[in-house]
BAZA-895566 format. One line per 2 residues: number of its first residue (from 1); their letters; for each residue z, x, y of C-alpha. Coordinates in steps of 0.2 Angstrom, whole numbers, m for minus. Layout:
NUM	a	Z/X/Y; ...
This chain:
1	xx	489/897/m76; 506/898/m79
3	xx	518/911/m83; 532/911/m91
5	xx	549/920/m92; 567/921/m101
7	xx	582/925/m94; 597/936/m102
9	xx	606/922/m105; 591/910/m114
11	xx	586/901/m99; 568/898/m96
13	xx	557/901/m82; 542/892/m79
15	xx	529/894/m66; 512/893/m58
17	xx	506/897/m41; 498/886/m28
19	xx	492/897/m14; 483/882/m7
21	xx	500/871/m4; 512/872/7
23	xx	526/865/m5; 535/871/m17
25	xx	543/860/m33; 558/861/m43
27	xx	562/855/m60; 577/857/m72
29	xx	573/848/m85; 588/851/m101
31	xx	584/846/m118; 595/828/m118
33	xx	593/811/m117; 600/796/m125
35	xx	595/799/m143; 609/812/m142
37	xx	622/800/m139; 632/792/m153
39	xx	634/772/m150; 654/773/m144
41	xx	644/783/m130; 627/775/m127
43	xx	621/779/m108; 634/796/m106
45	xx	616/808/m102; 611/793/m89
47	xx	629/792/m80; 630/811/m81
49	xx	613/813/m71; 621/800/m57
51	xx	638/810/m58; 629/825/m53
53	xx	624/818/m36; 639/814/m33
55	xx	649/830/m23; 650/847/m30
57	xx	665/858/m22; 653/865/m8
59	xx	644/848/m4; 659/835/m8
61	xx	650/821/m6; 632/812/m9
63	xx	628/815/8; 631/831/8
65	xx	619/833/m3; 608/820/1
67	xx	606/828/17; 604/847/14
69	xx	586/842/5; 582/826/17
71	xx	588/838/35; 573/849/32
73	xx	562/834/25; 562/836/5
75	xx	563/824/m7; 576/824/m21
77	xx	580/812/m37; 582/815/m56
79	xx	579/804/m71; 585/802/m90
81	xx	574/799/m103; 577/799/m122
83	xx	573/816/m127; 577/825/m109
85	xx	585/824/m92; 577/833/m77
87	xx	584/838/m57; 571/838/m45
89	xx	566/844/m30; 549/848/m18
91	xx	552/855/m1; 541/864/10
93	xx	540/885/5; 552/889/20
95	xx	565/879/13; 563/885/m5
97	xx	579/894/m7; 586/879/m1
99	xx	581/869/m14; 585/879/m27
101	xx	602/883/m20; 607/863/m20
103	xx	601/859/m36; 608/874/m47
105	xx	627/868/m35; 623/852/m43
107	xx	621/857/m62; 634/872/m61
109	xx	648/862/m48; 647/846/m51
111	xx	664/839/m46; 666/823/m56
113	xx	681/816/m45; 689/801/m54
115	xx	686/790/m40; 667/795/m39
117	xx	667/790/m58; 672/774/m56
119	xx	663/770/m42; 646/774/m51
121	xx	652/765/m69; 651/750/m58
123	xx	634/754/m49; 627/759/m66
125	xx	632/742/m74; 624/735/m59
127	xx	606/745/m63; 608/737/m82
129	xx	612/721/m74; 597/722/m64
131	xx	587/728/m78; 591/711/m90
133	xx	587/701/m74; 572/706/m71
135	xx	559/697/m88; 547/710/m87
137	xx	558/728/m89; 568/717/m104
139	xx	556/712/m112; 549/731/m117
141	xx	568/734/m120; 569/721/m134
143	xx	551/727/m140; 559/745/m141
145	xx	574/739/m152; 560/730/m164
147	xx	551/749/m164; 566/761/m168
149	xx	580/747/m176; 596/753/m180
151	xx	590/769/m170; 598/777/m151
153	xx	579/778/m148; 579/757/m147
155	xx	594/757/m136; 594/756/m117
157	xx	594/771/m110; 605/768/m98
159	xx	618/761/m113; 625/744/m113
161	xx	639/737/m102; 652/738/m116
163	xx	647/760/m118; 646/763/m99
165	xx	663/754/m96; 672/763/m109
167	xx	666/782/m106; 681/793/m100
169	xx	679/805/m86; 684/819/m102
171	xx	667/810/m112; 658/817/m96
173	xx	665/834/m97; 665/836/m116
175	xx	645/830/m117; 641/842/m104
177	xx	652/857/m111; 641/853/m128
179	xx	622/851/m119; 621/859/m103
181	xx	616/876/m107; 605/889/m103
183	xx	597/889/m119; 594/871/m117
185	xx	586/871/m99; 570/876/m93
187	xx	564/878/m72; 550/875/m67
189	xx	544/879/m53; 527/874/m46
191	xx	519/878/m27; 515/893/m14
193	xx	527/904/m22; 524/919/m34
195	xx	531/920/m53; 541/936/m48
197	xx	550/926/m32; 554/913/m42
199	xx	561/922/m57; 572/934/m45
201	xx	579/917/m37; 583/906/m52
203	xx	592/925/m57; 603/924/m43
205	xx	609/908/m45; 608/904/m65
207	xx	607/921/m71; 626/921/m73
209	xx	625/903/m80; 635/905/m99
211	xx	636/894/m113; 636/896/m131
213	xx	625/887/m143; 606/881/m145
215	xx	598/863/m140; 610/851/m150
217	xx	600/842/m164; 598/823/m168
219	xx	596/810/m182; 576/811/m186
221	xx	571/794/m186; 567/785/m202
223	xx	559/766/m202; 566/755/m210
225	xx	564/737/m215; 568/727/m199
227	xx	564/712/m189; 550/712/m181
229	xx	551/697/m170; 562/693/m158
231	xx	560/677/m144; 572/678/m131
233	xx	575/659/m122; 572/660/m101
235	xx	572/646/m89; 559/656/m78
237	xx	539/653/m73; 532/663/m86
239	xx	531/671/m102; 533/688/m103
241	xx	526/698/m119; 524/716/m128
243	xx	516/717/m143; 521/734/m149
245	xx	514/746/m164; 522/763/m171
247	xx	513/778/m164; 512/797/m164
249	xx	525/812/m162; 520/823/m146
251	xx	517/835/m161; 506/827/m169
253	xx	487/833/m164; 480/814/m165
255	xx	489/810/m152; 475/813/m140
257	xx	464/802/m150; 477/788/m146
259	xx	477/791/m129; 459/790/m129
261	xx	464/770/m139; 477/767/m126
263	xx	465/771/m111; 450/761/m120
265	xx	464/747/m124; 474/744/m106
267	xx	474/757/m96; 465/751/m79
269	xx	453/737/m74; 440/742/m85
271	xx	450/742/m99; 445/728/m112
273	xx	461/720/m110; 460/717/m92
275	xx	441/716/m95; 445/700/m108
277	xx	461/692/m104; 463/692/m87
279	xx	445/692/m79; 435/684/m92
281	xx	448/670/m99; 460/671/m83
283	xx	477/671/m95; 486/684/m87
285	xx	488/692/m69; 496/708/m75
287	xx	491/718/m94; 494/733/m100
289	xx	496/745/m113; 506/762/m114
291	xx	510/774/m126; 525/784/m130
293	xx	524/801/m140; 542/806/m146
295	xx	548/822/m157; 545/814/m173
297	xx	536/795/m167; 532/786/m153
299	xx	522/769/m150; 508/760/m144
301	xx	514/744/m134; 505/730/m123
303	xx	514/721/m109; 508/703/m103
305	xx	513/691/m92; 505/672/m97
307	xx	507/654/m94; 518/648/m107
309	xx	509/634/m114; 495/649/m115
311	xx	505/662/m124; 497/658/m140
313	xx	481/663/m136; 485/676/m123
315	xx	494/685/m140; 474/681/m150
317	xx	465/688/m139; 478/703/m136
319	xx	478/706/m156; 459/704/m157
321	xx	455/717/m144; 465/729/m154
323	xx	455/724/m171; 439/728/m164
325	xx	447/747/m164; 446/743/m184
327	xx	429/732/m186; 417/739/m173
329	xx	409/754/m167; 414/762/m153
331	xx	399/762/m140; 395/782/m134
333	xx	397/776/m115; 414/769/m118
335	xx	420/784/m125; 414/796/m112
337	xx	421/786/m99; 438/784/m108
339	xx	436/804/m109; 431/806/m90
341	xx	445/795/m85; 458/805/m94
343	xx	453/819/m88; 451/816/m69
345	xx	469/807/m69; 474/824/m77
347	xx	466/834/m63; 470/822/m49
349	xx	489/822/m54; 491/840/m58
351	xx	485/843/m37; 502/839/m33
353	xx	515/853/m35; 527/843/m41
355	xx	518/834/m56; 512/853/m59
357	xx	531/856/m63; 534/842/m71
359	xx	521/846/m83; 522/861/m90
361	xx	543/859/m88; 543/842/m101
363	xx	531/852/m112; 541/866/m113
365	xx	558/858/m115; 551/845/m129
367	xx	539/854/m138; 541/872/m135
369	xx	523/874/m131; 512/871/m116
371	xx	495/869/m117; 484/874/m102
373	xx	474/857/m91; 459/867/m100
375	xx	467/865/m119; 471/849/m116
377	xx	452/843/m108; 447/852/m125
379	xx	456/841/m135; 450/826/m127
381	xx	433/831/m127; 433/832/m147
383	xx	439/817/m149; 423/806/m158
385	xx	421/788/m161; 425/792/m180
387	xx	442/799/m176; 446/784/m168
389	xx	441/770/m181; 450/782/m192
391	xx	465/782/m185; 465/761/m179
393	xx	464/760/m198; 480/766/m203
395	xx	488/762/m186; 482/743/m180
397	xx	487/732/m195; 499/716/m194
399	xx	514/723/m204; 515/735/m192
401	xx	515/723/m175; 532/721/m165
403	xx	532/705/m155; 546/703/m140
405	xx	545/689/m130; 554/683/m115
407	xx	551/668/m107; 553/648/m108
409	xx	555/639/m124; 539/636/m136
411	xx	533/637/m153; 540/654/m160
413	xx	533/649/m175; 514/651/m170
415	xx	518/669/m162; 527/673/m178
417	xx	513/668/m187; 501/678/m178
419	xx	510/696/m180; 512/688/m200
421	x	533/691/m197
């Protein structure tokens, strides 16, 4: 179990103890991410999290950090999503202080030397640059402006070329002034350590963190009438598609009984995608699906790679699986193994200390809330076979599909057809 704990100045502290590891965890997650971020700015929480591993005025340089956590054999990164930003860390126990110590010299020091922003403007346009190259990562980025249009939610994370280039060192230090504080950032710490050790040590070095001011809000998304297909011409071997389909808010209770779609759906090699179109009519090598649960949406997406003079009936089959959601009952075995499957990746991930932190860190900072492995296995478990017709009902219909494609030229008007754009 967890506990948790706030700090004088509105920080939260988040732990649970591993006595069986011999690690311990990190994460600082703060309650940001690129739907914060006006367009003129698009990708400013992204080129923050890079800046930050950059020098602070005790380790001036990447190395110096780099170092302190790879010299005793941890492992260090961060990441930026659209609703949060998280600093992370898992070292073994002797080295916990350590750890702790680098990554609150990061958020509190940061040093953001002119040059150092330069430099990583140009090796962030590279990462976007890298990104459109590569069919398969575009591809769900196109499928993401056809979900949330007009929205910071269907922008790159990252930003475009255009918003990294033109963000000022001052943008840097203005966005972090307005969304780096203590009431806005959770620690969570997971591993061989108790919840008073770690409190006492996030005190000494955060406990004297200020900042005025709660989690800065955003622009609820509202949909909108929008295209809903867009084709995007390649000269490469294959075609690559997502066929996307509004979701759930990570609030809203049914979510679990999407998950349970999802798994069903594409999630694995028993999954009746991979089941259909890849083994049975051999269309694609790699299918998917994923779903994303957001503070007021989220989505339901399938990837595919195909032959393009097969995309066509790839995109049947594809849709077809998802109406059987609609028009047939959903056998008792499948169900339970969708159920078991959930729950075992659950229990298999949450062995690891550092996805233990992550967990109960991202829950925390998005929703305010964390629900125990046992709450969350009870959630699964009552989700029935009516719940999810129910559900594919309002959910799976054609005016709701989103089709990005990327790939050689071929008859867009057939795809159109099929999602009835």
């Amino acid at each position: 179990m967890y506990q948790k704990s706030v700090l004088p100045n509105g920080l939260r502290v988040i732990s649970e103890t591993m006595p069986q590891t011999r690690s311990v965890s990190i994460c600082i997650l703060l309650g940001v991410g690129s739907r914060y971020e006006g367009s003129r700015i698009a990708g400013i929480s992204h080129f923050i999290e890079h800046m930050l591993f950059r020098g602070t005025s005790t380790r001036p340089t990447s190395c110096d950090i780099s170092e302190a956590i790879e010299g005793v054999g941890g492992i260090l990164n961060g990441a930026t999503d659209r609703e949060s930003t998280v600093y992370w860390c898992k070292i073994a126990r002797p080295h916990f202080e350590l750890a702790l110590d680098v990554l609150c010299d990061m958020l509190l020091n940061s040093k953001f030397d002119t040059d150092d922003v330069e430099k990583e403007r140009t090796v962030i346009i590279e990462e976007i640059n890298m990104c459109y190259d590569t069919p398969s990562t575009k591809v769900g980025l196109i499928a993401e402006q056809l979900l949330w249009p007009g929205s910071p939610l269907g922008r790159d994370i990252a930003g475009t070329r255009k918003s990294v280039s033109g963000i000022s060192r001052g943008d840097l230090l203005d966005f972090v002034a307005g969304h780096y504080l203590p009431a806005n950032t959770v620690v969570s710490i997971a591993g061989n350590i108790k919840h008073t050790d770690a409190v006492k040590a996030v005190g000494k070095y955060l406990g004297g963190w200020t900042g005025n001011g709660q989690r800065p809000g955003f622009k609820a998304y509202k949909a909108k009438p929008a295209k809903r297909v867009k084709i995007e011409k390649r000269d490469i071997e294959q075609t690559h598609l997502c066929l996307g389909l509004p979701g759930l808010s990570n609030s809203d209770p049914r979510r679990f009984t999407l998950d349970m779609i999802n798994v069903i759906l594409g999630e694995g090699m028993s999954s009746r995608l991979f089941a259909e179109v890849r083994d049975k009519l051999g269309l694609a090598y790699s299918i998917q699906s994923y779903v994303d649960h957001l503070a007021d949406t989220g989505s339901l997406v399938v990837y595919a790679g195909v032959d393009t003079a097969k995309s066509e009936l790839a995109l049947e089959a594809i849709i077809h699986q998802l109406m059987r959601f609609k028009t047939e009952k959903l056998a008792a075995a499948e169900l339970s193994k969708a159920k078991e499957m959930i729950k075992g990746h659950l229990m298999l991930r949450l062995e690891d200390s550092r996805n233990v932190a992550a967990w109960q860190g991202s829950q925390e900072i998005n929703r305010g809330e964390i629900l125990t492995v046992d709450e969350v296995i009870a959630q699964v478990d009552a989700v029935t076979a009516a719940d999810i017709r129910k559900l594919a009902a309002e959910l799976i219909a054609p005016d709701n599909m989103r089709l990005a494609v990327v790939g050689p030229k071929q008859d867009g008007d057939k795809l159109r057809k099929l999602v009835a754009d």
